[in-house]
C-alpha positions in Angstrom: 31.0 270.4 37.4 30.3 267.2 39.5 31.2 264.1 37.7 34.2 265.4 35.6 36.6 262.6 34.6 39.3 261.8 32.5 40.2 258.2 32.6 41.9 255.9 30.1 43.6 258.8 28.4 46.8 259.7 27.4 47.6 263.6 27.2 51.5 264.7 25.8 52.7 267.4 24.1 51.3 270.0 25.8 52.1 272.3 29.0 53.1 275.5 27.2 51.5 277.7 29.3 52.5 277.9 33.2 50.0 275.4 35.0 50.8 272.0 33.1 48.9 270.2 30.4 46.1 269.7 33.3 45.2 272.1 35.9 42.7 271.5 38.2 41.1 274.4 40.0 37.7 272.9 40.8 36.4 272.4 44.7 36.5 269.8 46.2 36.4 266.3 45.1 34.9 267.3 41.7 37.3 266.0 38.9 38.3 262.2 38.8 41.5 260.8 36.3 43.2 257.6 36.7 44.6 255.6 34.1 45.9 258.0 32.6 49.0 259.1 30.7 50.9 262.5 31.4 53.9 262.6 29.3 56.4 265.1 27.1 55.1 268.0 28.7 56.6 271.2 28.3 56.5 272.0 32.2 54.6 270.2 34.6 52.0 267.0 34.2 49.3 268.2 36.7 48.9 271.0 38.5 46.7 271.6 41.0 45.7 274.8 43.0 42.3 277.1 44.6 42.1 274.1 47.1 41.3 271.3 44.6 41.6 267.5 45.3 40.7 265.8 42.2 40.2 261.7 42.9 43.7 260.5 41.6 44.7 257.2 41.1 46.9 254.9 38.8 48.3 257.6 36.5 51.2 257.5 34.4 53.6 260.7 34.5 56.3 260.2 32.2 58.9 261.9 30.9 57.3 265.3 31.5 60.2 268.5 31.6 59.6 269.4 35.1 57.8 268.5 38.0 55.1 265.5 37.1 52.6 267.1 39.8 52.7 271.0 41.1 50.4 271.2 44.3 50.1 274.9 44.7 48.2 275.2 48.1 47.9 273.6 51.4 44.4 272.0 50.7 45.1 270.5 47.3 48.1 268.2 48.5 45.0 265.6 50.0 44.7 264.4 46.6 48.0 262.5 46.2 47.3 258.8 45.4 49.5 256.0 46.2 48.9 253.5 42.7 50.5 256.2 40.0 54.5 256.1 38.3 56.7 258.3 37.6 59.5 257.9 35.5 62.3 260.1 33.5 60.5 263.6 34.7 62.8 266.3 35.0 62.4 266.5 38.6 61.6 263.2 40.3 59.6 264.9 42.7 55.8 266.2 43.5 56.5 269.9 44.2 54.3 271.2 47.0 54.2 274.9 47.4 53.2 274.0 50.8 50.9 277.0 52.7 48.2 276.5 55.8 46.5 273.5 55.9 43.1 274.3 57.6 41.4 271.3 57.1 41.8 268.2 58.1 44.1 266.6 54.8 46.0 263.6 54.7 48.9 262.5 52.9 49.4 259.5 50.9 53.0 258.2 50.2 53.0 259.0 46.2 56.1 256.8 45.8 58.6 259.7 45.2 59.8 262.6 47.5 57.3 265.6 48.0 59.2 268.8 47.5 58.2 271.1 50.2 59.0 274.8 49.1 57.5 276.6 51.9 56.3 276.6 55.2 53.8 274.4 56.6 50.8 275.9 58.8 48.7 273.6 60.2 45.9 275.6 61.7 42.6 276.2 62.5 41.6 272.8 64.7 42.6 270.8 61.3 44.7 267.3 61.3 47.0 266.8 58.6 48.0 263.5 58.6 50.8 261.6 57.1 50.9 258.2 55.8 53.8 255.6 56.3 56.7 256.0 53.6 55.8 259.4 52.6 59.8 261.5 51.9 59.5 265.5 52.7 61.6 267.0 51.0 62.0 270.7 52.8 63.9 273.4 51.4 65.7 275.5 53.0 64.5 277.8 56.0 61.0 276.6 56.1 59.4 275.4 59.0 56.5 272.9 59.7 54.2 274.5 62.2 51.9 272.2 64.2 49.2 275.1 65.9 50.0 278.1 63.4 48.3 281.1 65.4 45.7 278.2 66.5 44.9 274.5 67.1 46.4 272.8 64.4 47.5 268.3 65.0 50.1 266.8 63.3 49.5 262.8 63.0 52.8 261.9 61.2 53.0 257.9 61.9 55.5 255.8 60.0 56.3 251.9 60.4 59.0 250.0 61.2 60.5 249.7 57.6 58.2 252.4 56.4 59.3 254.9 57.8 58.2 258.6 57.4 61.7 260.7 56.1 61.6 264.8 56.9 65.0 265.2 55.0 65.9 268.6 53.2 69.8 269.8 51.7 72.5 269.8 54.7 74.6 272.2 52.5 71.1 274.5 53.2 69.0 273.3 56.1 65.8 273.5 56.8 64.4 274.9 59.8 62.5 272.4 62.1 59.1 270.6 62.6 57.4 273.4 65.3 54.8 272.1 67.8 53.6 275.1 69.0 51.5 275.7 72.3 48.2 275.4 69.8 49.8 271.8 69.0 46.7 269.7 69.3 45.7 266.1 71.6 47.3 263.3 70.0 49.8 265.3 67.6 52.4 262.5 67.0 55.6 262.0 65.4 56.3 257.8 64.8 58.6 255.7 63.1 60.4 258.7 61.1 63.1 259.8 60.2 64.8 263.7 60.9 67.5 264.9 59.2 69.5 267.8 57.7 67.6 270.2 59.3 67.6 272.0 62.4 68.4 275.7 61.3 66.6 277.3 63.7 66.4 274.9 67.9 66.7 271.5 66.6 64.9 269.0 63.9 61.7 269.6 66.0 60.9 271.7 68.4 57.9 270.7 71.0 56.6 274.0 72.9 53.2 272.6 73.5 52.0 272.8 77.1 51.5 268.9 78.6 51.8 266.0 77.2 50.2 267.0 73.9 53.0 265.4 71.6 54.2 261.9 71.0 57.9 261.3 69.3 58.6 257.4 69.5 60.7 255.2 67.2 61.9 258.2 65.7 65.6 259.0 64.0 66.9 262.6 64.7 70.4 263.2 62.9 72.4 265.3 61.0 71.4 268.4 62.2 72.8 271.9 61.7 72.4 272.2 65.4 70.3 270.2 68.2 68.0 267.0 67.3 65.2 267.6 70.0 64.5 271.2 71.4 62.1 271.0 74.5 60.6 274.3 76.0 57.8 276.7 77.4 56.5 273.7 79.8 56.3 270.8 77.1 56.6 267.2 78.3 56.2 265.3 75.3 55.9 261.4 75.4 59.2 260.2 74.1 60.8 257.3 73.7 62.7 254.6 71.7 64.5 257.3 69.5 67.6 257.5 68.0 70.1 260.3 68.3 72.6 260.4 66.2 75.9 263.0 64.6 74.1 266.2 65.7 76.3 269.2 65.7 75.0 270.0 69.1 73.5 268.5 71.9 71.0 265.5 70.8 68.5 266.6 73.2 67.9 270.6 75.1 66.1 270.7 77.9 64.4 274.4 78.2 64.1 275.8 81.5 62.9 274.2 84.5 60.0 271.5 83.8 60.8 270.4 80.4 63.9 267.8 81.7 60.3 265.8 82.8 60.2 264.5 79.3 63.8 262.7 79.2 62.9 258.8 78.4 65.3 256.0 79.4 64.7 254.0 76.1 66.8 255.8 73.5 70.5 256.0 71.8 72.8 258.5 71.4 75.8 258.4 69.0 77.9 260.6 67.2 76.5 264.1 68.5 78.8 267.3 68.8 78.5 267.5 72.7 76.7 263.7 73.5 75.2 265.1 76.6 71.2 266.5 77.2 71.6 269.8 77.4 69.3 270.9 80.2 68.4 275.0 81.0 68.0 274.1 84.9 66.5 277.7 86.7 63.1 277.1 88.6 61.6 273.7 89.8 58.4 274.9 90.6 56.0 272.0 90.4 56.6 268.4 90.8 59.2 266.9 88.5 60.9 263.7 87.7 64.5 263.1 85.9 65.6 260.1 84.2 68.6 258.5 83.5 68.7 259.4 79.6 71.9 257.1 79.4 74.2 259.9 78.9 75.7 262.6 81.6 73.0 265.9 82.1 74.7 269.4 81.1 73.0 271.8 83.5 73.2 274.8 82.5 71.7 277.4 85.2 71.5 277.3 88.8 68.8 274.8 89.7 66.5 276.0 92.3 63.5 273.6 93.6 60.8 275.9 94.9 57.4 276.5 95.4 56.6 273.6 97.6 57.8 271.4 94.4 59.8 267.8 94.7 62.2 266.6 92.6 62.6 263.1 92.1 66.3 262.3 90.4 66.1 258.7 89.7 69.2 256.1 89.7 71.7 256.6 87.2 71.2 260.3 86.5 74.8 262.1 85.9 74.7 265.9 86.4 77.4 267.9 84.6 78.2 271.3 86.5 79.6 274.8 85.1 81.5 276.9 87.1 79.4 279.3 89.5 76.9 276.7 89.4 74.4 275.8 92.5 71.7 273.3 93.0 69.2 274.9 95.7 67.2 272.7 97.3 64.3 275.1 98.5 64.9 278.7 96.9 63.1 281.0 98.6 60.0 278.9 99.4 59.5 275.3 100.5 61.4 272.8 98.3 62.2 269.0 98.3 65.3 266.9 96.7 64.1 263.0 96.2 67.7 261.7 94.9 68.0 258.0 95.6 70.1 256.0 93.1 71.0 252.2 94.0 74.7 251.1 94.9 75.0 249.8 91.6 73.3 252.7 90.0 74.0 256.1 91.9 73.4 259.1 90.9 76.0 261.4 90.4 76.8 265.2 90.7 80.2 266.2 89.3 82.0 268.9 87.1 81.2 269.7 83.4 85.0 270.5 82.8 86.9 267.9 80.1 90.0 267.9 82.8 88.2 267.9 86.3 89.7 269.3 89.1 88.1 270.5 93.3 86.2 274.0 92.5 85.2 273.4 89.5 81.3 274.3 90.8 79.8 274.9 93.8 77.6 272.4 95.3 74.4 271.0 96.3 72.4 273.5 98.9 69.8 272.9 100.9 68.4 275.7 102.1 66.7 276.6 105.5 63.6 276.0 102.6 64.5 272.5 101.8 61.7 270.3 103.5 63.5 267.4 105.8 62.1 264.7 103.6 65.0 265.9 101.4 67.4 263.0 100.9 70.7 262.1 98.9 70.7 258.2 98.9 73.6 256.4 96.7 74.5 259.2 95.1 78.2 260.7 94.2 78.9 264.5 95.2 82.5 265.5 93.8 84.7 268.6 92.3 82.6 270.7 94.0 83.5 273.4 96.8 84.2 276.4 94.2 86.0 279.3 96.3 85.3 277.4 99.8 82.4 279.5 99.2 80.2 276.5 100.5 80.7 272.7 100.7 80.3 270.5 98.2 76.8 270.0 100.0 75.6 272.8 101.6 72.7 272.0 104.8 71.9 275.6 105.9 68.5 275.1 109.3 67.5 272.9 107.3 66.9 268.4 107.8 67.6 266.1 105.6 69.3 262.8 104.8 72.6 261.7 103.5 73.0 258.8 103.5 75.0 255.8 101.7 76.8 258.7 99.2 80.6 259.5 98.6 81.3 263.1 98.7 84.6 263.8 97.6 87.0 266.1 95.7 85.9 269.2 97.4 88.0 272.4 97.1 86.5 273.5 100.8 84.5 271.3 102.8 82.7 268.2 101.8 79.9 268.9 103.8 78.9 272.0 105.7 76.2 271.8 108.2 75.3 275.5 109.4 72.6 276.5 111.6 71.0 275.6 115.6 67.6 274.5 113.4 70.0 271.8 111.1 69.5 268.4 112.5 70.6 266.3 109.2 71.6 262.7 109.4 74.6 261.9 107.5 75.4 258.4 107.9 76.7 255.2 105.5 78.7 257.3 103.8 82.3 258.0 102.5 83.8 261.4 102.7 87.3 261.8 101.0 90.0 263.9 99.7 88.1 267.1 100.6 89.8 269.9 102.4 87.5 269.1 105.4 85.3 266.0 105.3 82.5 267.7 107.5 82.6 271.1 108.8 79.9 272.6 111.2 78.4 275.8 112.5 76.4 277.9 114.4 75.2 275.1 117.2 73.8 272.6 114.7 73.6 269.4 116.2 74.0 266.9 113.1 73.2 263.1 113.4 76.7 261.5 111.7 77.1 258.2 112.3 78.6 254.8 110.4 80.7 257.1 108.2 84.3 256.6 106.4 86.0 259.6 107.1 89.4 259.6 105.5 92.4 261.1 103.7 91.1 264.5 104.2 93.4 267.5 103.7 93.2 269.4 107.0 90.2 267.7 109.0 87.9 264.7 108.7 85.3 266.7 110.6 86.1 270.1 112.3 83.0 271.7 114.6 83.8 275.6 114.8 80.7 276.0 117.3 82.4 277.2 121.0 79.1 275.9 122.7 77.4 272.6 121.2 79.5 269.6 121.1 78.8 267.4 118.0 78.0 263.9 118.3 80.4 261.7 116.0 80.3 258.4 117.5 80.8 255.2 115.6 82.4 256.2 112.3 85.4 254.9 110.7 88.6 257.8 110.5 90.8 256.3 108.7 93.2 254.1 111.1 92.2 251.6 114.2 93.5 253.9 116.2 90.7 256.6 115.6 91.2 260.3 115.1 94.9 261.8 114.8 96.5 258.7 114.8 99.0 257.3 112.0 97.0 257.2 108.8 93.5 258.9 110.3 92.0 262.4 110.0 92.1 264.9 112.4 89.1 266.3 114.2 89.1 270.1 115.6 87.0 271.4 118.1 84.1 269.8 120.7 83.2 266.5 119.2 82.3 263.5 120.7 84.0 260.5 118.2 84.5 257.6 120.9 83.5 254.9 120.3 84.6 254.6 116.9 85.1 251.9 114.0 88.4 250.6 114.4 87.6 249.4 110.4 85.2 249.8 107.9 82.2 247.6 109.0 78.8 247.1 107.3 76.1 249.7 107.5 73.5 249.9 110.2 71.4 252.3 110.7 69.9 252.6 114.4 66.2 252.5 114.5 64.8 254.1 117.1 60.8 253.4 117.2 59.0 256.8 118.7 54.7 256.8 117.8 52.4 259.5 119.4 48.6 259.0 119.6 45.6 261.2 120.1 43.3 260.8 121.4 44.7 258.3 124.0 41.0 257.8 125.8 37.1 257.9 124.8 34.5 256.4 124.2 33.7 253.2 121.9 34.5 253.8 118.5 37.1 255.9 119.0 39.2 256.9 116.0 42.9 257.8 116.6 45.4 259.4 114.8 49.1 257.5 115.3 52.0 260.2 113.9 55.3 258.3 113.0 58.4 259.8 114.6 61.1 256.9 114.3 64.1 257.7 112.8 66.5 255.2 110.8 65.9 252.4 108.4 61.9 251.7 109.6 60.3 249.2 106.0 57.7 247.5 108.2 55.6 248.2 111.5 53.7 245.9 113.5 50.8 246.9 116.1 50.1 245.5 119.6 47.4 247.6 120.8 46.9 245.7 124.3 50.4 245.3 125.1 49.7 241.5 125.7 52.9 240.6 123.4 50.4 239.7 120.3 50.7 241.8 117.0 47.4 243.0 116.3 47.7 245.3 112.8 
């Protein structure tokens, strides 16, 4: 009944039977002991099970012969207290048989490791959360699922020097901590610890949709294979964390969105392969990619669809297989935002130890790649595989190179293809490529303030018999221009004089072209301007009456 209590007692000698010399299988909060003494038993001290949760507090389990407190269901673990010792116990652990927790419970950090010997199913909209300095100790194969079959939050928030340890046996790992796609608003991981687990994709595996899940501060290592697994279209809030001796990858990356997540913030040390591992396939809504610190191991061909954009920021380092492309519009509109800095480019290369021209294929955009495409400070290199393509591919299609080295190329460093291909390549540095810049099929490219030299065969070749490229004003490799001692060679009609007689500083022409409509009405008269200048335009200035006077 209500009101049950032991308190000030001491019980020993006792536990014969299978549940401990107390067992608690009462409802609820119904049962209250503190101070009191649970010693020489013959098995456990307490054991508690049909979803009880006594009030515990300040108890004394002591030299019992097995575990001092047996938790036999999900429920009853809510009733752990932090003010109780243990000492000389045959196990110096709480032994939770672990089970679905579909209430919301809470665990309190009983001052020893909690033996989980199951899995963990947090379901049915319940929270379980877990206090700072709480140790689970997981045996092996079992899983912690966060959304088991339905909504289910996991609030598992440690403190710096409090942390909250998920440990289990190396020699027998565990499986992982499981945010499912029922993982709830708010599920959180801070401030822990993750280690000698990962069994089955990584220490934890985040499959929620969104942003649903939190993992900050947090330690990932020693597991049996990755630390982090990211997949389904998960883009959990990470940050701050700690990689570290992995057997795999420290991060993976599932397919397509999931790359979203990668932070800028945390370490990496020690792993198996110390890259992020990431799936690649379909782009197909708007995604950004962070530098993560270490190189990216892409895995699939890219392929940015869907009228998607991605946004590569500075620093990113892609690792490419063999066979590998990056499509820039695959079968339906696509965009490639890739600007790095000149002290922080981004970089495409091979994913091969010894690194050699034709190791992968290249970047391509296709006649689907939308001509707000750009490449800015970024390194293209080993690419070329087969001279199937060059190591960037521009296929009727319109966008900007621009400030990037593309070199290394088993075919052509660029190949510009197509009448509908008006790409500016310009500012940048094409070298030791079979052909710095190739083009076909009457596309009239915009390449200008380049340094084209110590190609193989050609520093640009135009295999069109009917449009004459325009090459002025780039630097071949010599003062004497094209074919001289020391520069490249150009074949076919192209236009290269004037040209840099050195390599000078990069200017990009601007050339200022505006449209209006309607041009005439009556007062007030709204009009739509459309921008068509082309180059470096960062400001623009309005003078309306023409009488030399900026007016907007």
């Amino acid at each position: 009944g209500a009101g049950s209590t032991l308190r000030h007692a001491i019980l020993e000698h006792g536990g014969s039977g299978s549940y401990g010399m107390v067992q608690t299988y009462a409802n609820g909060t119904n049962v209250t002991i503190e101070n009191t003494s649970f010693r020489n038993s013959s098995n456990y001290g307490l054991y508690m099970n049909g979803n009880a949760e006594p009030v515990l507090g300040s108890n004394s389990y002591l030299d019992n012969t097995s575990y001092p407190i047996y938790i036999a269901d999900g429920r009853s673990i809510n009733a752990l207290d932090s003010t109780s010792t243990f000492s000389g116990n045959g196990h110096s652990k709480v032994f939770w048989a672990a089970g679905t927790v579909s209430t919301d419970s809470q665990i309190a950090d009983p001052g020893i490791p909690i033996h989980v010997n199951h899995h963990v199913r947090i379901s049915s909209g319940a929270t379980l959360t877990v206090d700072p300095g709480v140790n689970l100790d997981i045996t092996s194969h079992s899983t912690v699922y966060v959304g088991y079959n339905s909504a289910g939050t996991l609030v598992a928030d440690g403190t710096a020097g409090n942390e909250i340890l998920f440990t289990g046996n190396s020699a027998g790992p565990w499986n992982r901590v499981y945010f499912t796609q029922h993982a709830g608003p708010g599920s959180s991981i801070r401030h822990a610890i993750i280690e000698n687990g990962g069994r089955s994709d990584g220490l934890v595996q985040v499959y929620a949709n969104g942003t649903n899940v939190t993992i900050e501060n947090t330690t990932f290592r020693n597991s049996a294979d990755y630390g982090l697994f990211i997949s389904g279209t998960a883009e959990p809030v990470i940050g701050n964390n700690t990689y570290q001796d992995n057997s795999s990858y420290p991060i993976y990356c599932g397919l397509g969105r999931p790359v979203n997540a990668l932070d800028t913030t945390s370490t990496f040390t020690g792993n198996g392969d110390n890259r992020v591992y990431w799936q690649g396939s379909t782009v197909s809504s708007d995604t950004t990619i962070n530098d993560p610190g270490i190189p990216i191991w892409v895995g699939a061909n890219v392929a940015i669809s869907s009228s998607a954009t991605l946004t590569v920021n500075p620093g990113v380092e892609f690792h490419m297989p063999s066979n590998l492309l990056f499509y820039v519009g695959y079968n339906s509109t696509g965009t490639l935002d890739a600007q790095g800095t000149q002290d922080n480019p981004i970089i495409f290369t091979s994913g091969q130890e010894t690194r050699a021209p034709g190791d992968w294929y290249g970047v391509y955009f296709t006649q689907h790649a939308t001509a707000a495409s750009i490449l800015k400070y970024a390194i293209v290199e080993y690419g070329g595989q087969s001279n199937q393509y060059g190591s960037v591919q521009i296929y009727h299609t319109s966008p900007t190179i621009e400030r990037c080295t593309i070199r290394h190329s088993f075919g052509d460093g660029i190949r510009v293809n197509g009448s509908a291909a008006v790409p500016t390549i310009a500012c940048s540095t094409l070298t030791a490529n079979s052909i710095g810049i190739q083009t076909q099929g009457n596309t009239l490219p915009l390449i200008h303030d380049n340094v084209i030299q110590g190609n193989a065969t050609y520093g640009l070749y135009n295999a069109s018999a009917s449009a004459q490229v325009n090459a002025e004003q780039n630097y071949w490799g010599a003062a004497g221009g094209p074919g001289t001692s020391g520069a490249d060679l150009v074949g076919g009609m192209v236009d290269f004089d004037p040209w840099q007689t050195e390599p000078a500083p990069c200017t990009i022409p601007l050339d200022a072209s505006f449209s209006a409509a309607p041009t005439s009405g009556c007062e007030a008269l709204s009009v739509d301007f459309t921008d068509g200048s082309t180059g470096a335009v960062d400001t623009w200035e309005w003078d309306f009456d023409g009488n030399g006077t900026v007016d907007s």
